[in-house]
C-alpha angles and dihedrals in degrees: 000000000000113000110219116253121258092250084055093051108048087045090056087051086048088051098044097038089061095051088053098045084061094045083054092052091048095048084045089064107037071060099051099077083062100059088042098258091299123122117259117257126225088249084064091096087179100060087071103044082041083056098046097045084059089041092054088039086051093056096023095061095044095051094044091046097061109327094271142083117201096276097049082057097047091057100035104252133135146191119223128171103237091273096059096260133112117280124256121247084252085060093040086059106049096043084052087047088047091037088058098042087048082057102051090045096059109272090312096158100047080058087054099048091065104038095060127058092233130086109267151315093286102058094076089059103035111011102243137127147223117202138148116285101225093061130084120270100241 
């Protein structure tokens, strides 16, 4: 099983990062109403949990429905639990979770990816992996 290379796969987070960006905009105005057409201050605790729980829809759904977003398919990658099916939304939560602190903590994961024969940061929590989807599930 090939890995994707790290230019594949940070074109595949930009791709997908815009879609959701524009996912987020639109949850942020189905909101609004609710908040009668103001912005949401930094006191309102619920806008970014809100935010999150669509983010982690957004991913979730994607990886549970056939291992790949939009961008993952754009760029021919895939996610697989460690017996070639589609993770479970367990899975689906803890890579999301995984996927968040290797991003607060500089692209950790990513470094991780590459240093390490397996698939990615994620297989050691959840056991699920990323590979290249051109290649054969082993």
């Amino acid at each position: 099983m090939k890995k994707p290379s790290l230019t594949r796969h940070l074109a595949a987070v930009f791709y997908d990062f815009s879609l959701l960006t524009a996912l987020l905009f639109f949850a942020t105005a189905l909101l609004l109403p609710f908040n009668s057409g103001e912005a949401f201050s930094s006191r309102q605790f619920f806008y970014p949990i809100y935010l999150l729980v669509v983010s982690f829809f957004f991913y979730g759904w994607f990886w549970t429905h056939g291992g790949q977003t939009l961008g993952l398919k754009a760029w021919k990658i895939k996610v697989v639990s460690d017996n070639g099916k589609t993770i479970s939304w367990r899975q689906a939560f803890i890579r999301f979770i995984v996927s968040i602190l290797s991003w607060f903590f500089l692209g950790l994961g990513f470094r991780w990816v590459f240093s390490t024969r397996k698939a990615g940061h994620g297989t050691t929590f959840h056991l699920s992996r990323v590979f290249f989807s051109n290649s054969p599930i082993n």
